[in-house]
C-alpha positions in Angstrom: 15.9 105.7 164.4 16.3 104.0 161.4 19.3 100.7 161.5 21.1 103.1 158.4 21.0 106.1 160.9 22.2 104.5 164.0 25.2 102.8 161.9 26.2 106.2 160.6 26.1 107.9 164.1 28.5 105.2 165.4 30.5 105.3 162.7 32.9 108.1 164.1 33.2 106.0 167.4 34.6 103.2 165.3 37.1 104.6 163.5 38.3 106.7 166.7 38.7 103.4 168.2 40.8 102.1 165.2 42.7 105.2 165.2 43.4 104.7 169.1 44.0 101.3 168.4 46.5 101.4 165.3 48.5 104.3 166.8 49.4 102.1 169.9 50.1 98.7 167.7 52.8 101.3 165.7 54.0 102.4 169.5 54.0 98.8 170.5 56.1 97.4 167.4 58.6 100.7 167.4 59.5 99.5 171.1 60.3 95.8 170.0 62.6 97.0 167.8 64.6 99.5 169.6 64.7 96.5 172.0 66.0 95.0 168.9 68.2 97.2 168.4 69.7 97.2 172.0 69.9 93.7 172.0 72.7 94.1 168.8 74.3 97.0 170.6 74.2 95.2 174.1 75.9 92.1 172.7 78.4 93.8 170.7 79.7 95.4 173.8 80.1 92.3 175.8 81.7 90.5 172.7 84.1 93.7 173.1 84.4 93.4 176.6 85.2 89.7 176.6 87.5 90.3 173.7 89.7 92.7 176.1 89.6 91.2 179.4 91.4 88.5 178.4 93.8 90.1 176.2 97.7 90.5 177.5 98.0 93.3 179.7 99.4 96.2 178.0 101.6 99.1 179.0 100.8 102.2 180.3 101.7 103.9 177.3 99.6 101.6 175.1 96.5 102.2 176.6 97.3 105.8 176.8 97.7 105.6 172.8 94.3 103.9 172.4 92.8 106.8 174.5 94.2 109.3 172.8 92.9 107.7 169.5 89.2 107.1 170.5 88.8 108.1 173.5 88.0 104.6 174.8 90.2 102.3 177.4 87.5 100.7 178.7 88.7 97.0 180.4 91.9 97.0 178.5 93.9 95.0 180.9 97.2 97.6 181.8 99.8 97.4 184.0 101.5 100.4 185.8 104.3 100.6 188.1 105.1 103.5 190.8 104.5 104.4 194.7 101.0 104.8 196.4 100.2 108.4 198.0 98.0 107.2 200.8 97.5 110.2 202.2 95.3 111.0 198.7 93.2 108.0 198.8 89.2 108.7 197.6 86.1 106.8 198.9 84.2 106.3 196.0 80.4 104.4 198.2 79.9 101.3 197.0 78.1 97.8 197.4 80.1 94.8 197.4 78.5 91.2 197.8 76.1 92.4 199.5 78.0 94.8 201.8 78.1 98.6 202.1 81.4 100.4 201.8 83.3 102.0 200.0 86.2 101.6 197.1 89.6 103.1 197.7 90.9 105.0 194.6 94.2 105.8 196.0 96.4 108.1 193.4 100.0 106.2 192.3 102.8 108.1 191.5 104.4 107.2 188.3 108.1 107.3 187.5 107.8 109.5 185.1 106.4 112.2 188.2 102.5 112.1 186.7 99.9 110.2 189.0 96.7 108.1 188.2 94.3 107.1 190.4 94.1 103.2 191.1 90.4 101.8 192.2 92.4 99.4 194.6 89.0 97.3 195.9 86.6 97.3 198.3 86.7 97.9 202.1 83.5 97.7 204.8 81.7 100.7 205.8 83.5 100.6 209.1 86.7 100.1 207.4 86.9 103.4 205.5 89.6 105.0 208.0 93.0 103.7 206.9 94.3 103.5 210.4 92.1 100.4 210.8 93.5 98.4 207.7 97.4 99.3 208.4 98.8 96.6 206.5 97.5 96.8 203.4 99.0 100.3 203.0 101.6 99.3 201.4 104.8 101.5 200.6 107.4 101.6 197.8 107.8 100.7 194.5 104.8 98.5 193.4 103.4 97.2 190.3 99.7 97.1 189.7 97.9 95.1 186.6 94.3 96.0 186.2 91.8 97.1 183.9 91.9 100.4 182.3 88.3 102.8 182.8 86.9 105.5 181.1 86.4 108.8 183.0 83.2 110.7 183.3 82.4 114.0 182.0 79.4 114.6 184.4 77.5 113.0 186.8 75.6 109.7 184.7 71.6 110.9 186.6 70.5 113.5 188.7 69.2 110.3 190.4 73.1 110.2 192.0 73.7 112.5 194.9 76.5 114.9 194.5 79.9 114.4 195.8 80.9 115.1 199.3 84.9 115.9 198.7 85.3 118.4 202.1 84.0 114.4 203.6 85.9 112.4 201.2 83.0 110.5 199.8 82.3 110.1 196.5 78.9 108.4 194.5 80.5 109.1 190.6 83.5 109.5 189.5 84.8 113.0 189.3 88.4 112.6 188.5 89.1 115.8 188.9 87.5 116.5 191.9 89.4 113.9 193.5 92.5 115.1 192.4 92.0 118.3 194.2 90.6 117.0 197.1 93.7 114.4 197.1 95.9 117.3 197.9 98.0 116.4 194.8 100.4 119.3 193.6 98.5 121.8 191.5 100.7 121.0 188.7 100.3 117.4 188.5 99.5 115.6 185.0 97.4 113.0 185.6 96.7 110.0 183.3 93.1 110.7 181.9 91.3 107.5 182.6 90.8 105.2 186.0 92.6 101.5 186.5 90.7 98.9 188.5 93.1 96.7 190.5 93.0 92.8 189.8 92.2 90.1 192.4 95.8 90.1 193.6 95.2 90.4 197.4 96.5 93.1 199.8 98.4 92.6 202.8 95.9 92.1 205.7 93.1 91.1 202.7 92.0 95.1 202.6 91.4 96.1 200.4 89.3 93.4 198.5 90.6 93.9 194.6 89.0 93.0 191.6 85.6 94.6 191.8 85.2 95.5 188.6 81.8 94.5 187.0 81.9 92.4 184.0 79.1 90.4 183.9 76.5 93.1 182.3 72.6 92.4 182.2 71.0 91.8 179.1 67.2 91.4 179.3 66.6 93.2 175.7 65.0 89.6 173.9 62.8 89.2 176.7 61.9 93.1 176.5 61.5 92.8 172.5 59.1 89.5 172.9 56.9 91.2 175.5 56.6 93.7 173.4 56.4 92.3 170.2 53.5 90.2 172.0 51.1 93.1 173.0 51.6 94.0 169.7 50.6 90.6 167.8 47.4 90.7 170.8 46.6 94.5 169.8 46.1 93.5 165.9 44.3 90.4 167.2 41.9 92.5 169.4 42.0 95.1 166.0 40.9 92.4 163.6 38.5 91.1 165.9 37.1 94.4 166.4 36.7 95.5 162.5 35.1 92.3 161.7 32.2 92.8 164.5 31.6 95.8 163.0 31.2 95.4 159.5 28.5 92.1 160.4 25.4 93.4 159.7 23.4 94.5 162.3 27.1 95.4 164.1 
């Protein structure tokens, strides 16, 4: 077989290679810059989130404005007053420095007769029955200063089990759901977002307040420059490549 002829016959082999080649360098580079992207979207939201959590505590009746505009409260610092229903409390499971247990959402009773659930903090596993933490079950008039939380509409991933409201656990947030499992009146108006309680401690330290997460991760550069990386060693491995093959005798 002739040099001319055995050029031509790997000739499609080549270019299938390139093809291969070229179509993951455009994969590669489209995932830097949704990384890229991310990146500007990620640190947008914690400029946003900074920008609010130290803001003045606002009203009830502020935030509930804001919702009602965009649909967005999330870690406006609000402060509501009114009476805990104990009784109602929710276990939402949770992890907290290290330590299984659960959050107690426990529904306040505003003046005005409406209720909204207050993520009062964290309590050990072994701590979920409220007969064991008496003290911090506190009664009466009481005002709370937190940060405001967006509901959910539906579970966030099928990853999540479902929640167990005949066992009062809870792994999302189902507002509703613990409303009705809460035993509040059928007719109750509830505010339409979640407030987590601040670091202000509870009688008999339970539960542990201010367990809201603020500190968000934010790995996007590193992701973009890994990926951008493969890319700039694909087109090296590429160029390599085409120049081997057009040397004669290649």
């Amino acid at each position: 077989m002739s040099g001319e002829a055995a050029t031509g016959n790997r000739r499609p082999a080549l270019w299938l290679v390139l093809a291969l080649g070229l179509g993951a360098l455009v994969v590669l580079i489209g995932l830097g810059t949704w990384q890229v992207q991310r990146l500007q979207w990620k640190e947008a939201l914690i400029s946003t989130i900074d920008e609010r959590i130290h803001s003045t505590p606002l009203p009830l009746a502020d935030v509930e404005r804001k919702f009602a505009e965009d649909g967005d409260v999330d870690y406006w610092p609000v402060t509501v007053t009114g009476e805990f229903r104990h009784e109602g409390e929710r276990h939402f499971f949770a992890t907290h420095d290290g330590q299984s247990g659960f959050y107690i959402y426990t529904p306040l009773r505003l003046e005005d007769g409406r209720f909204v659930f207050i993520n009062r903090g964290f309590v050990p596993y072994d701590r979920k029955d409220p007969a064991l933490r008496p003290e911090g079950q506190v009664t009466g008039t009481i005002t709370v200063t937190g940060l405001a939380r967006n509901p959910l509409a539906e579970k966030p991933s099928s990853l999540i089990p479902d929640n167990e409201p005949a066992k009062n656990i809870f792994y999302w947030k189902d507002r509703d759901a613990m409303a009705t499992s809460a035993g509040l009146p059928i007719e109750t108006s509830l505010v339409p977002f979640f407030i987590d309680a601040d670091k202000a401690a509870n009688p008999g330290g339970l539960p542990v307040g201010g367990v809201t997460l603020i500190e968000l991760p934010n790995s996007h550069l590193q992701y973009a420059v890994t990926w951008y990386g493969l890319a700039a060693a694909l087109a090296g491995v590429l160029g390599v490549f085409v120049w081997r093959s057009r040397r004669p005798g290649a």
